[in-house]
N, C-alpha and C positions, 0 to 999 in steps of 0.2 A: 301505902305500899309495905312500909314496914310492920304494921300491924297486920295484915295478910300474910305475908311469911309468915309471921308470927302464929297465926292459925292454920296454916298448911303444917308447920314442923311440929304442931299440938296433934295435928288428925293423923299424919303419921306416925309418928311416937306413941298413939292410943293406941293402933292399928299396924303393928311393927309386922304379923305374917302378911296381912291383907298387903299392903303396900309392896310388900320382899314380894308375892306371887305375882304380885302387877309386875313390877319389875324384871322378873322371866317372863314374862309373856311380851311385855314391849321390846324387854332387848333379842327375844328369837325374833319378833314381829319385824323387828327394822332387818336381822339377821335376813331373813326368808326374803325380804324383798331389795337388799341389796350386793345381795352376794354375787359375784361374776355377773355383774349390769352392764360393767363397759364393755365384756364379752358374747352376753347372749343379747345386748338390748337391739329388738328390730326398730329400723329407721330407714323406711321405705317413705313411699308418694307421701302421703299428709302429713308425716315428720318434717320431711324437705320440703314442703310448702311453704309449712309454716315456721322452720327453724331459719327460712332467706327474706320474709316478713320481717322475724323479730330482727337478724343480722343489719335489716336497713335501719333497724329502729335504734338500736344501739351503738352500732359503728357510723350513721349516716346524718342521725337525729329524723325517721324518720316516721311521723305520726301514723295510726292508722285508727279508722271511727268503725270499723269492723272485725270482727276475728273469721275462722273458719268457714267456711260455706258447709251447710246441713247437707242433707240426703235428699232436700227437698229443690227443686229446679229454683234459683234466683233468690235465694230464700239464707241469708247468713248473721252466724251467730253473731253477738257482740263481742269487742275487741279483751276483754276483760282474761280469757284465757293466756291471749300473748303478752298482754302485760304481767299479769302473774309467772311468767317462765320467763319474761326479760333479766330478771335481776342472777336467774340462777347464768341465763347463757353469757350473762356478761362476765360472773364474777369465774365462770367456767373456760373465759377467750374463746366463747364460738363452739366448745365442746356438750355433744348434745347428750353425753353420758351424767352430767350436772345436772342437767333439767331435768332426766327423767330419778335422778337421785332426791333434787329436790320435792316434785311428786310421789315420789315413792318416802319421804320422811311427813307429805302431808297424809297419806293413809296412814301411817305411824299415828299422826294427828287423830285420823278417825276413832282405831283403838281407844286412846284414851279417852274421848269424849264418850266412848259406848260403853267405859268402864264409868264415865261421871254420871251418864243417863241413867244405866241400870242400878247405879248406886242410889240418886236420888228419886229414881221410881219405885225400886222394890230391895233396896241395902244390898252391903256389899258383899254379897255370893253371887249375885243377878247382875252386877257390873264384872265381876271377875268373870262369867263364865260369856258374857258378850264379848270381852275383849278375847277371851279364849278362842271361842266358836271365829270370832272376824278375824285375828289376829294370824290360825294357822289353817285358817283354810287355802286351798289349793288354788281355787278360782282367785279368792281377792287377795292372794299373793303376785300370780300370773296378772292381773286386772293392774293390779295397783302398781308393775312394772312396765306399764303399755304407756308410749308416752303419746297419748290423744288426749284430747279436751273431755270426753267423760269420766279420765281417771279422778280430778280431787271432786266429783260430783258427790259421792257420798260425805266427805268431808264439812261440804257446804250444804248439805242436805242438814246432817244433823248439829248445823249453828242452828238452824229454821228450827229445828226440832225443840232445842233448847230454850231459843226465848220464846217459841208458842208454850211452852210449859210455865217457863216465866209468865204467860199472859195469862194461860189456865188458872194459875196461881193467885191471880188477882195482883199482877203486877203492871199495869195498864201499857206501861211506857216502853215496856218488851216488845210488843206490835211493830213497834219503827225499826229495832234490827230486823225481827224476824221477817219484814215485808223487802227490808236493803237484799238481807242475804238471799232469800227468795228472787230477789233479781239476779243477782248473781249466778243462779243456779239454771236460769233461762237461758243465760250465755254460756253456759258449761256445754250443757244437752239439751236444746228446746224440746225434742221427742220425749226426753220424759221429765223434765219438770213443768210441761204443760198444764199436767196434770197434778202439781203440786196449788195451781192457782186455786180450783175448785174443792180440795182437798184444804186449805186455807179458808176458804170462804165459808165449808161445813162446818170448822170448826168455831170462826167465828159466829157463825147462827147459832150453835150452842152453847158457848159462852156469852150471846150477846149481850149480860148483864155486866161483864166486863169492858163496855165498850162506851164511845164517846164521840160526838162528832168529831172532837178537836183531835183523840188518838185517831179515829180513821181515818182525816186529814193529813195527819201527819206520819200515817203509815204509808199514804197512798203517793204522798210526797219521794218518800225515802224510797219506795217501787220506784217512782219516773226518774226519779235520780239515776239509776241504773239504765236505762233506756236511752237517756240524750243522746250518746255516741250514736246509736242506730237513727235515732229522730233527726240527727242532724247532716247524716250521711241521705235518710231519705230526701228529707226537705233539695242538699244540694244535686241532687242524680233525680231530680223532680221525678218522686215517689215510685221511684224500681222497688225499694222493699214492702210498700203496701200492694200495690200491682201483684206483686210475685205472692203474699201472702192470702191476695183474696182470691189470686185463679185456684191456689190451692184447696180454699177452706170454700169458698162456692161455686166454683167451676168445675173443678175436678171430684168435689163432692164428699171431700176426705172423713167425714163423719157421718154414717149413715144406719137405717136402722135392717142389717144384714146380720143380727145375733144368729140366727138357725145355721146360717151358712160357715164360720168363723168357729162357732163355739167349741167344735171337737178338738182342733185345729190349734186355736190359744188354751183349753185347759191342757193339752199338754206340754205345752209350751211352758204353761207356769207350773208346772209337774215337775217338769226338766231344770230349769233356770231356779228354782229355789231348793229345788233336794241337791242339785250340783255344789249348792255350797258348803254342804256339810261331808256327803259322797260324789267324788269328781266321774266315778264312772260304776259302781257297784249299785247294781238295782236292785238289791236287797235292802241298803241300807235307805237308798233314795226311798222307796215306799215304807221304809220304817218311819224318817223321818215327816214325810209330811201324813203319815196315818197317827203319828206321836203328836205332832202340832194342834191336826185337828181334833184330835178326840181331848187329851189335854187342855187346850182351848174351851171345849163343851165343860169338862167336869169341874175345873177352877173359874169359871166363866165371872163370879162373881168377885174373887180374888181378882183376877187380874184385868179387869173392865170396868175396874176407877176410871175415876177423871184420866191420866195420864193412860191407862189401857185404850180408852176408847180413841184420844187421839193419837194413840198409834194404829189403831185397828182403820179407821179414817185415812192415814197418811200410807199406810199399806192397800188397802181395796178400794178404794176411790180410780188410781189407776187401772187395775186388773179391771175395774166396770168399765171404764173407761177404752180401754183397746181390745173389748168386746165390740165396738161401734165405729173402731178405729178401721179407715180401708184408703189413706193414702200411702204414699210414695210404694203402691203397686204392693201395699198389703205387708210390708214387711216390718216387721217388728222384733227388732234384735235385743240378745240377751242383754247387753249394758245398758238398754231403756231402763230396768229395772235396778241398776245400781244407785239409783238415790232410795228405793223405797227397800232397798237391801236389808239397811239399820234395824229397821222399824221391825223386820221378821225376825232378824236375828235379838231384838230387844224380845220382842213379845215369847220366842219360846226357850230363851234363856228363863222369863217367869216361868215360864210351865215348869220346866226342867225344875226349879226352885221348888215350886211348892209341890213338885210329888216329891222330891229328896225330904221334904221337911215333914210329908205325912207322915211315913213308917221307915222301917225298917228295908222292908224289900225297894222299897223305891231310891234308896241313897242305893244299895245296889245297883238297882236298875239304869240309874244316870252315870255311877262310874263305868259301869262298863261300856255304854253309851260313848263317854268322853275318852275312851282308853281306844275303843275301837274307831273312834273318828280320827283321834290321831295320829294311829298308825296307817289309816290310810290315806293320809293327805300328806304324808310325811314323806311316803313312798314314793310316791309320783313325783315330788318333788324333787327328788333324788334323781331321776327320769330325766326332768325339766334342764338341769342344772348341768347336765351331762350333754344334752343336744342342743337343748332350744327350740325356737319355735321359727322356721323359715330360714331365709337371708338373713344374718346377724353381721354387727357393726363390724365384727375384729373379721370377717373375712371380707367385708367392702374396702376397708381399711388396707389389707392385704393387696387386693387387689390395684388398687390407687397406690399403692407402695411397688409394685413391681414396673405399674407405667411410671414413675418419676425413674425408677432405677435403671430402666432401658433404656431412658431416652439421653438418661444423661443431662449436659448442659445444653443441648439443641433442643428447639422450639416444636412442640407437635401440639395436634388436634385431638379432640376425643369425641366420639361418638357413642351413646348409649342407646341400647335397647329394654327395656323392664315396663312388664302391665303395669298399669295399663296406658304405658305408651309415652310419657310423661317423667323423664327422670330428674325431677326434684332433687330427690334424694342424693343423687350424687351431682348435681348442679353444686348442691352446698356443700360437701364433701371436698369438692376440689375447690371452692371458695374458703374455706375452713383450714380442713387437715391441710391439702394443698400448699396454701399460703402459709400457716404456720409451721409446717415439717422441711417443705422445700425454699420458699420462700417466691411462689407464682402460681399462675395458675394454667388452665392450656391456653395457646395463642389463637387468638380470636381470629384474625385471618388465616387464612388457607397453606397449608407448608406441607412437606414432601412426607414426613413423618404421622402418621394416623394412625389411634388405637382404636378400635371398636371392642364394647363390651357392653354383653350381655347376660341376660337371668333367664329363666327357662319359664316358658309362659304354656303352662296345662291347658289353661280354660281354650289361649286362641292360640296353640302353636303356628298356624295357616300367615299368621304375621308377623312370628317371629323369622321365619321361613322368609317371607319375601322382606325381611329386612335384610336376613342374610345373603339373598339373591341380591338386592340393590349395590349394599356392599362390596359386595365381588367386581362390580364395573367401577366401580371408583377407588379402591384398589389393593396390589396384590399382597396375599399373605405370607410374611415373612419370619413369621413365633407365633404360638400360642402357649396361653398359659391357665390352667384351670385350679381355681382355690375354692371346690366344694359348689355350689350350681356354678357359680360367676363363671365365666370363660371369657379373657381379655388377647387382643391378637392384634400383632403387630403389624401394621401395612404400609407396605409404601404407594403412596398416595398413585395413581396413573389419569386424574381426573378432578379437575379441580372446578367447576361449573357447581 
């Protein structure tokens, strides 16, 4: 350990600006993604799912061999996500502004590992200008503030990344992380590290002079390590999880060979979702940047399609073939599919970037203004973000659960919620949480004269929020209302107790 310090305070001290510009760029990076969190962080339905999950597991002791449920009918990830957020909610007492601080310091994580990659792929201008590109973009600001289980995916994408490079390298024994964390990454987002499996498998076939029965054993080992939780939840619920995953993959037929139909459809999809991370809405700069990737890409092709190029170029379009053929869960296929193989782009035309600054004259030009004008406008928007936010945010739910404990006083009332889709989670935990720690209870579970109802405003089906409000009305009358930005919370006295 101590001879390790000992060589970290050598590579800095040789490297005294390299190191000082990292250091601006992680400390805006954690900046940008924790600034007013406990005021804009949204914690809607899958927040509150899964924030009364982990609440039983930490105040209750109580285990679970599953985490989140996918997009896909019957079909749910491994428990690995809420264990990872257990330790922040605990040391947070049940506050879910913690959790998503501690996800938003593991994308901090991310930065620097894409300053370590780019360092040990192509030196450190190609590590600074990755942590730059990932550090103040807009999106994996906003992304990496979202408290769901695909936020640390990129995180845990580029461990995988790391010891396959190690394996590349001819370091054999790298294979057993890179296959653990690879499991890991299937419980993050099975939708897109699906397709990290065969994306691992190519690169195995082309290394496979690196290889060994005993490492493939022993990587394949350190894969099903990651799995038990799910194998042992199927074994006990006699096989709901295979069941659910083979109506999917052969029944409903979710891989098929429909490319003619799809392909207009996903290349601009992947048009969208990777020029957005450089320009979050300027179509100028969006077709600059991926007409700069590709052509770039073509003229250094040999520069940068080394060993460590090609497995990036592998861990990036393996996918994109991939959800060309992709036609489950009714064809949809959402931007954060793509945030594990995020890295791998922003690795690869960070090189570009490198080796045209390093041909000439005009080309350092050409990349500063490049990085001058990507900043100002992901800086801007941000500015935007930071002021509104995005939906229902925490400090006006909070508001709101603040003015029913203040009306009611020390008597006993009920609560009723309305919020798409229908299911309020979200504030279940809210008032097992704030609730109990602010006031010290929660509402009374039997029936009492005092009733708040509160609601969110539902665009897609207003027709039911509608006839909740008609329900409402017969059971009973209103006697306040209070609105703090969509929320509107109102006071009734109960006339019906059935």
């Amino acid at each position: 350990m101590k001879n390790c310090l000992v060589k970290v305070a050598k590579e800095i001290a040789q490297n005294k600006l390299v190191y000082f510009l990292l250091f601006l760029i992680l400390s805006f990076s954690a900046f940008f993604r924790l600034y007013r969190l406990d005021t804009l962080l949204g914690f809607w339905y899958d927040q509150g799912r899964d924030a009364l999950v982990i609440w039983d597991f930490v105040y209750h002791g109580k285990l679970f061999l599953i985490g989140p449920v996918t997009g896909i009918e019957g079909i749910f990830l491994g428990p690995f996500y809420y264990y990872l957020l257990s330790p922040f909610y605990f040391l947070g007492g049940g506050n879910p502004v913690w959790a998503a601080a501690g996800l938003s310091w593991i994308a901090v994580g991310a930065v620097c590992l894409l300053f370590y990659l780019g360092k040990k792929f192509w030196g450190y201008p190609v590590g600074l200008l990755a942590a730059f590109f990932y550090g103040f973009s807009f999106h994996q600001v906003t992304f990496s503030r979202w408290l769901a289980n695909p936020n640390p995916l990129p995180f845990f994408a580029l461990l995988v990344l790391l010891f396959l490079y190690r394996f590349v390298q001819d370091q054999r024994g790298s294979l057993v992380w890179a296959a653990f964390f690879l499991g890991l990454c299937l419980q993050l987002e099975a939708a897109a590290a699906i397709f990290f499996l065969p994306s691992m498998l190519l690169i195995l076939i082309w290394k496979r002079k690196n290889l060994s029965l005993r490492i493939l054993l022993m990587a394949f080992l350190s894969f099903l390590v990651t799995l038990l939780p799910q194998i042992y939840f199927n074994f006990r619920h006699e096989g709901i999880l295979m069941a659910a995953f083979k109506k999917f993959l052969i029944e409903e037929r979710s891989f098929g060979i429909s490319f003619g139909q799809v392909l207009r459809q996903r290349l601009w999809l992947y048009f969208d979702v990777f020029s957005s991370q450089l320009f979050p809405w300027q179509v100028g700069g969006r077709i600059v940047t991926i007409a700069s990737f590709s052509a770039l890409a073509i003229f250094y092709r040999k520069k940068i399609f080394s060993s460590v190029g090609k497995m990036l170029a592998i861990w990036l379009f393996v996918p994109l073939v991939g959800y060309l053929f992709y036609r489950g869960n009714h064809g949809y296929v959402w931007d954060y599919y793509f945030s594990g193989v995020m890295p791998a782009f922003i690795l690869l035309l960070s090189s570009e970037f490198y080796f045209l600054a390093k041909s000439h004259l005009i080309g350092k030009i050409m990349v500063c203004l490049f990085l001058l004008v990507f900043g100002t406008l992901n800086i801007r928007p941000l500015k935007n973000y930071y002021q509104a936010g995005v939906g229902i945010a925490l400090r006006a739910q909070k508001r709101a659960i603040d003015w029913i404990y203040e009306e009611a006083g020390s008597n006993d009332f009920n609560v009723d919620v309305y919020v798409p889709p229908q299911i309020p989670y979200a504030y279940s935990y809210l008032f097992r949480w704030y609730g109990q720690r602010k006031y010290g209870r929660e509402p009374a579970a039997k029936m009492v004269k005092n009733l708040y109802t509160l609601s969110e405003p539902d665009g897609e089906h207003p027709q039911f929020l509608e006839a909740w409000l008609e329900r409402q009305a017969g059971i009973g009358r209103i006697e306040k209302s209070y609105f703090w930005g969509s929320i509107t919370v109102q006071k009734r006295e109960r006339i019906k107790y059935e």
